[in-house]
N, C-alpha and C positions, 0 to 999 in steps of 0.2 A: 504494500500500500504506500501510497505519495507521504511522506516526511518519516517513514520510518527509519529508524538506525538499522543497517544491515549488519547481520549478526557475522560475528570474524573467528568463534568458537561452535560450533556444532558438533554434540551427541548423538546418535543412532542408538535405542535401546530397543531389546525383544528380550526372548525367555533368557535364552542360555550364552548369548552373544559367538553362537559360530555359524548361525543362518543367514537370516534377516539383517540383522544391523552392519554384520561386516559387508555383506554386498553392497547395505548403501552407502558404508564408507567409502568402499575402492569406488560405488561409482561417482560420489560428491568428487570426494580427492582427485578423480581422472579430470570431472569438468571443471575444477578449479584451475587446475593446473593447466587446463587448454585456455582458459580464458584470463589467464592470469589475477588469477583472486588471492588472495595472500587469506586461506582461511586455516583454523585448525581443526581437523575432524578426528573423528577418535568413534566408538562403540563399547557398547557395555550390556551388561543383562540384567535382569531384574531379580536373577535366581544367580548363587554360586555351584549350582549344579554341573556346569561343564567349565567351571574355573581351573585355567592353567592348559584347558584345550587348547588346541589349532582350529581354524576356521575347515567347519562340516567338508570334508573331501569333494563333494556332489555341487555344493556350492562353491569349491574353487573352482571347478571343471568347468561350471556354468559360467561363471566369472570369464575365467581365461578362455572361453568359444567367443566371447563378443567381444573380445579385445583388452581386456580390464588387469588392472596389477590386483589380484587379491592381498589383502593383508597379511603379512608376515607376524603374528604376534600372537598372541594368546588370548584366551577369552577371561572375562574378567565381570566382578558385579558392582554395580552402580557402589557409587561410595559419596557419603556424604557434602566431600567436596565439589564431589562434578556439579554438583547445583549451583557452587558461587561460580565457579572454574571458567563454566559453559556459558554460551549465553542464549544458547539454543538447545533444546533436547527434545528430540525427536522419537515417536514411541510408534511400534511397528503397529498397535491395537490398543481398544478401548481399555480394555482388559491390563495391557501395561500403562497407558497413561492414569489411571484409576493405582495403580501402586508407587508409580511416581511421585504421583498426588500427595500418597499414604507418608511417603520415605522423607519428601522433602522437606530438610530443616526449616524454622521460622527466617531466616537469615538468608533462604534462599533468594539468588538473583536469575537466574535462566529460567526461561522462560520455557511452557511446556504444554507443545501441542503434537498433534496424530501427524504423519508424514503424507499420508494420504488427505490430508488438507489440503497439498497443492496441487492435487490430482481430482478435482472436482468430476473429471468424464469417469472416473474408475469406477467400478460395483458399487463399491462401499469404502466404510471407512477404515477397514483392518485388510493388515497386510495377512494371507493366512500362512499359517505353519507348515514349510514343505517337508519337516522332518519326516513326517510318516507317508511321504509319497516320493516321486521317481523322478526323471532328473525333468518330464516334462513340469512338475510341478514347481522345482527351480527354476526353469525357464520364464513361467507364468508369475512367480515373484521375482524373478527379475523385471519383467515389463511394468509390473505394479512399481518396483522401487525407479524405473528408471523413468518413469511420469514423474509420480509423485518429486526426487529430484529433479528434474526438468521445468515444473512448476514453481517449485524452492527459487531456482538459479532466477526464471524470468522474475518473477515476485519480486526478489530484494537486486539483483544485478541489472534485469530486465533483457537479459542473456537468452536468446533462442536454443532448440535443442543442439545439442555437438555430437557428433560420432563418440564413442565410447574409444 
């Protein structure tokens, strides 16, 4: 929207952070880097359950078919500072912005909306979870994450889509 601050810190959160959130980091990170945005992006999970993982195999392969650098890091859970840290936190589902909500200190400064926000033509509002399906079901969250950031970029840069 016209006089908003464009955020220069962005989060990507879902369950376990080796799905969803890392795919829309590498795919933030690629379009930054092509449009030259000095931003910092990162992901995280709302569970420590797949803490110290590598990002899902199925979703690097899906990653690296459209051209994209997957994340090189580990999965990790939201932690209290990413709320002042960030100034943006992006949640893959209702369902994690609702625990978001929960987590976030009083102190908190980021700000905290669905990613699919800026994907207004999409289904819905929640990204779904490909874990329990196959690699077309990454595919089909990949196209959900790669609107939804496409909408992100024109919103606050006013940046048209970019090749991956």
């Amino acid at each position: 929207m016209a006089g908003e601050t464009p955020p220069r810190r962005i989060l990507f959160v879902c369950t376990g952070n080796i799905c969803r959130s890392p795919m829309a980091e590498a795919v933030l990170s690629q379009r930054a880097e092509v449009l030259g945005l000095e931003l910092v992006v990162d992901s995280a999970g709302t569970s420590a359950e797949e803490a110290g993982n590598p990002p899902d195999a199925r979703a690097v392969l899906t990653l690296e078919r459209r051209g994209y650098r997957p994340p090189r890091r580990r999965a990790r859970r939201i932690r209290r500072e990413d709320f002042r840290h960030f100034d943006l936190i992006l949640a893959a589902t209702r369902g994690h912005l609702r625990r978001l909500e929960r987590l976030a200190p009083r102190d908190a400064s980021a700000a905290l909306e669905l990613l699919m926000r800026y994907a207004p033509e999409a289904p819905g509002p929640d990204i779904p979870d490909p874990w329990y399906g196959d690699l077309a079901d990454y595919e089909y969250v990949l196209d959900l994450i790669e609107a939804g950031v496409d909408g992100l970029v024109r919103h606050y840069w006013g940046a048209g889509r970019r090749p991956g």
